[in-house]
Structure formats: C-alpha cells, structure tokens
N, C-alpha and C positions, 0 to 999 in steps of 0.2 A: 121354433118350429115354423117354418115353411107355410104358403098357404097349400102347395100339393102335399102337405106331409112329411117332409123329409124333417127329420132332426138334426140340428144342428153338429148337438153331441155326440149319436152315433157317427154322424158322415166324420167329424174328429178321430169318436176311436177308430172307425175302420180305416184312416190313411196314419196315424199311427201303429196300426199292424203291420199294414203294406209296408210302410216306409222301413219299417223293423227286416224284413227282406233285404230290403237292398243296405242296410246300415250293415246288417249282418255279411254280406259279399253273398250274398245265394243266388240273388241278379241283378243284374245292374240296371235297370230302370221295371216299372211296370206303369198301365196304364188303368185306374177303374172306371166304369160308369152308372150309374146309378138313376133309372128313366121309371117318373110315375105321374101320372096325371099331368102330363104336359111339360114336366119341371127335368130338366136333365142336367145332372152333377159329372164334372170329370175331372178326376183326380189325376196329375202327370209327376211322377217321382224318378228320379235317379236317368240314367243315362245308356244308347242303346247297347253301349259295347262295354266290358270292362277298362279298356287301356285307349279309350279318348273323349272328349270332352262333350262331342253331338247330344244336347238332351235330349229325352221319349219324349215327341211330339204328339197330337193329337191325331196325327195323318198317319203314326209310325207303322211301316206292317210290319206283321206276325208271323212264322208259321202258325195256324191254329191247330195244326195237328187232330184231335179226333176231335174237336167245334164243327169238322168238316160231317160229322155222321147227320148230326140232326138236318143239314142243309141235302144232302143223299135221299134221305126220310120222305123231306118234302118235293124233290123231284121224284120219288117212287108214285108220291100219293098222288101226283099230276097224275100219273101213266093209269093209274086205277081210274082215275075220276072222269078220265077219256076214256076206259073202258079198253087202253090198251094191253095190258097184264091185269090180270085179277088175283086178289090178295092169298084165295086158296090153292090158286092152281098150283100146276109143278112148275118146274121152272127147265125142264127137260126141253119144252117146244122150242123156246130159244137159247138156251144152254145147254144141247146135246152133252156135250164135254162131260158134264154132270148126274146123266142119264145110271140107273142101275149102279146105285151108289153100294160097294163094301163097307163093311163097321168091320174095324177091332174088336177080338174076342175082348181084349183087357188093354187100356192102353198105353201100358207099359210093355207091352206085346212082340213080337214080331209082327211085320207089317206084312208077313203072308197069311198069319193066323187072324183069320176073317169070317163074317156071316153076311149075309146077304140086308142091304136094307130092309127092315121092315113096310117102309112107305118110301115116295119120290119127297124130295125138297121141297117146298112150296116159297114164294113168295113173302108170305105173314113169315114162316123162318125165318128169313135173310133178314126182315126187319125186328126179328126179336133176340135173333143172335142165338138161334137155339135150329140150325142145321146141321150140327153135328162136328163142328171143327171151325176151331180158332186158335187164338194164342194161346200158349200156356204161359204161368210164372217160372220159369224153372229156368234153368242152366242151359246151354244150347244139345248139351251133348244126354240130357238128364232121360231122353226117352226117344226108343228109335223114330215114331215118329216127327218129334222136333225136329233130330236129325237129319231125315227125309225131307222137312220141308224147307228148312236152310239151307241144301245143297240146291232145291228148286227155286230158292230167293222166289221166293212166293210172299214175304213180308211178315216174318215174326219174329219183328223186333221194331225197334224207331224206324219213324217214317222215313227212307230212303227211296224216291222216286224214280233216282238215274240209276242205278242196281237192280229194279226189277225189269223183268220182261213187259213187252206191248200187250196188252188185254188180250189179246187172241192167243196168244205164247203162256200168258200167265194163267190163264183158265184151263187149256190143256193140262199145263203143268199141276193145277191143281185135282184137275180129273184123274190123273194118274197114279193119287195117294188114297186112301181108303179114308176113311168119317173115321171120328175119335170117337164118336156116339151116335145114336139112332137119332135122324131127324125128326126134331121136336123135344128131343127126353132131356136135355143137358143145353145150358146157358153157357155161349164161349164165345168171350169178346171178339169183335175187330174182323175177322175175316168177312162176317156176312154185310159188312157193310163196302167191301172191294168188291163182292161178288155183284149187289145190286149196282155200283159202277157200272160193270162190263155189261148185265140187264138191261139197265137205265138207256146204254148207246145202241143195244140192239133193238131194244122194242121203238126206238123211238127214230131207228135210221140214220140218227146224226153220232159224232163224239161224243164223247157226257161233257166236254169244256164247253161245247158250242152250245150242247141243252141246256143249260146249265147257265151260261150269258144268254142266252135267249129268253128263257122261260123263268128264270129268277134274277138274276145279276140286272141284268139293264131294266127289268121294270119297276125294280129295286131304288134301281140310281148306286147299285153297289161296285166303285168304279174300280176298286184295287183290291178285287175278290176274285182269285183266279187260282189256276196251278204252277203259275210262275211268274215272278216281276217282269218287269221290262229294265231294258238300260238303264231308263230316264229317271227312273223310280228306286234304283237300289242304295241310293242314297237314303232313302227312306225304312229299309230295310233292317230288322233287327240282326244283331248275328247272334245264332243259337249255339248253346252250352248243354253240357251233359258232366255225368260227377265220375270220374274214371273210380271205375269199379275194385280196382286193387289200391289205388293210392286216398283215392276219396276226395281228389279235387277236382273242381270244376275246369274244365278241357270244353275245347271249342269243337264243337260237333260239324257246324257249318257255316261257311261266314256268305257275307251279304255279297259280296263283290268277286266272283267266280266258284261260288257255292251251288250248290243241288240246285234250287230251288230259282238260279238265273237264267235259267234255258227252259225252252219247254220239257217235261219230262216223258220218260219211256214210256214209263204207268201213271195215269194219272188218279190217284188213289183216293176213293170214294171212303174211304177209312180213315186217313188223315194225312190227305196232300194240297192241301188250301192254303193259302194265305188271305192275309182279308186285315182291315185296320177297324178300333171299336166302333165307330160310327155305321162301319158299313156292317157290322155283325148288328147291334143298333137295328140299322133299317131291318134286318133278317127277324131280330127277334119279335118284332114288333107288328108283322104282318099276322090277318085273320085268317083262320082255314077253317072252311064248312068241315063240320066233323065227321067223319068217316065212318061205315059199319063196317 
C-alpha cells in the first residue's frame, strides 16, 4: 500500500483486466489512470492500431466521444454562474428553432399524430436529458421517428462530425421534428447535450471550440483537447474500431490520418466530438466547482 492509498494488488488486478482486452483482440491498446491524494498511477497496454507496431503512449489521443458531455455540463454552468442562461428558463429566447414544441401522441406514431407541448424546454432539461427527444436503442428504420431523424443526420447514432449539418442547419433541422416526449417527463440520452452546444455558442457570442479553449482548455493547460487534431499530432492519434453488426468483427470506423476527426468539423458536437489524451481529461477531472442551486 502506498502512502496515498493505492494497493499495490488491486492496481495488479485492474491492468490484468485491461490487459485481458487487448489479449483478447477487442482493442488494441488502452490507457488507465488512477489520481488520489497527490499519487498518480498510469497504466499503458497494447498498441494504437491493430496492424502496426506504434505503442499507446501516455500523449495518445482519443476520441472521447460522450467524455465530451460532462466537459458541455461545465461550460453551461460557466454561462449560469455569469448569469447568462438561467437553469429554469426556456430555451426558446435563444433557440427560437425550438419554440412551441409538438410531442407524439405515441412514439411509434406517425409524425403528424401530435399534441401540443405541455411546457417550453428549459435549460435544467438539456442538462438532464429529459427534453423530450434523444437516441433511441433500436434499429434505424424501428420507428418513424428515427427515421425522420436519420434522413435529417441530426446524429443518432456514433459520433460522425463531417455528416452532420453546421449548428444553425442542424437545430433547424431538429426544430422541424416533433419531441418523442413531454419536456421533463422522459430521460433520452445524447441529443440534449448537442443542443446545449448550439446554447453554449449563442449565449456566449463566440463558437463553443473557441469557449471552450478559452474558458476551459487553456486555463486547464489542456493542450490536445479539441474537436480536431492537427497535422502535427495525428501521429498521435488513435484509429477507432467498431464491431460490424452482421459479421461481428471489429472494422475500422475511422482512422487517424485522413479520418473524420482531421479537419475541423461541420458540427462540432457537445455530445461526443472531443478528443482529448488521459492527462488532459486528468486536468478536467480534477478542477473544483462552487456548487450550484
């Protein structure tokens, strides 16, 4: 045992888990880190691609894909804490798009068969994921509104940044479809955290990349926390895998070196368009927030 505490023995079994990943082929490297009372452990296993030799570095980035919500969270509670968005209001003042929201009678519905929202969206929604429309688990074609919202690449499914529309195009687009549920009454991952995105760079005047390095990233020191690498960097770069759905093997979703995630993106998605490497998520985790009412 450690003087901060750590055990020897668990830090053992937990990179005998991990390591049990990449032995098995599920990924080919992972990174952990382990931060308590001053003492920080970090574990580097297996290698960033399947078919070359580069080992997971402690610099390697990631996409974090939805790591990126909580970091969203803490840019909203900026904008509360200056008193620029308040947690109850609607969100109608600066997201007209959203104003005079339709629900599904049922939502497996027709998407004309609708009732009037009961209440406007608020703010506290978007960050509780209960505004009435998000992801579903299902099939793409499993209910018309999926459907509807696939043809609008509004994002429900993996993070694809260069597929979607620009935040002004993509909030339209989502104004367009009616709520799956009455804002407030029903928990649905993932959308309400795109939508405070698109909030985040209005109430605040700037992009959300730029709020975002401004107001967290650089006073952070969080240097390779962004919504795209750069050239110099994508050596560093993991390439990401996904498990093809009819055969069951691991397929390369995006690679590092002329993939999604090399360019700036269309949308840069407050839901899960991040990249970021442990240390700088580290610095994230580790900062204090006065608590909020």
């Amino acid at each position: 045992m450690s003087i901060s505490g750590l055990s020897k023995a668990r830090l053992l079994r937990m990179h005998d888990v991990m390591a049990g990943y990449v032995e098995r082929g599920e990924v080919p490297g992972l990174v952990t880190l382990i931060s308590r009372r001053g003492e920080v452990h970090v574990d580097l296993i297996g290698t960033q691609t399947f078919d070359q030799s580069s080992p997971i570095q402690r610099d390697t980035i990631f996409r974090i894909s939805s790591m990126t919500k909580p970091i969203i969270a803490v840019a909203t509670m900026i904008l509360v804490e200056e008193c620029k968005i308040r947690l109850d209001e609607q969100v109608d003042v600066l997201l007209p798009e959203l104003a005079e929201r339709q629900v599904l009678k049922r939502l497996d519905g027709p998407l004309d068969e609708t009732i009037p929202a009961k209440r406007p969206i608020t703010v506290r929604d978007l960050l509780t994921f209960r505004m009435g429309f998000g992801q579903l688990m299902a099939p793409p074609d499993a209910y018309p509104i999926l459907n509807a919202s696939n043809d609008q690449q509004i994002g429900m499914g993996p993070p694809s940044p260069s597929q979607m529309p620009p935040p002004d195009e993509w909030i339209r687009r989502l104004g367009r479809l009616p709520l799956m549920h009455q804002p407030g009454e029903q928990w649905m991952y993932n959308t309400g955290s795109d939508v405070l995105g698109v909030l985040i760079a209005r109430a605040s005047g700037q992009p959300l990349e730029t709020f975002l390095r401004e107001r967290i990233f650089e006073p952070l020191d969080m240097r390779d926390t962004s919504f795209r690498v750069p050239e110099a960097s994508l050596d560093r770069l993991t390439t990401s895998y996904w498990r093809d759905p009819v055969s069951g093997k691991l397929t390369v979703y995006d690679k590092a070196v002329g993939g999604q995630w090399s360019r700036p993106p269309a949308f840069p998605s407050g839901a899960g368009g991040l990249v970021s490497t442990i240390d700088d998520y580290l610095a994230f985790g580790q900062i204090e927030l006065t608590p909020f009412l």
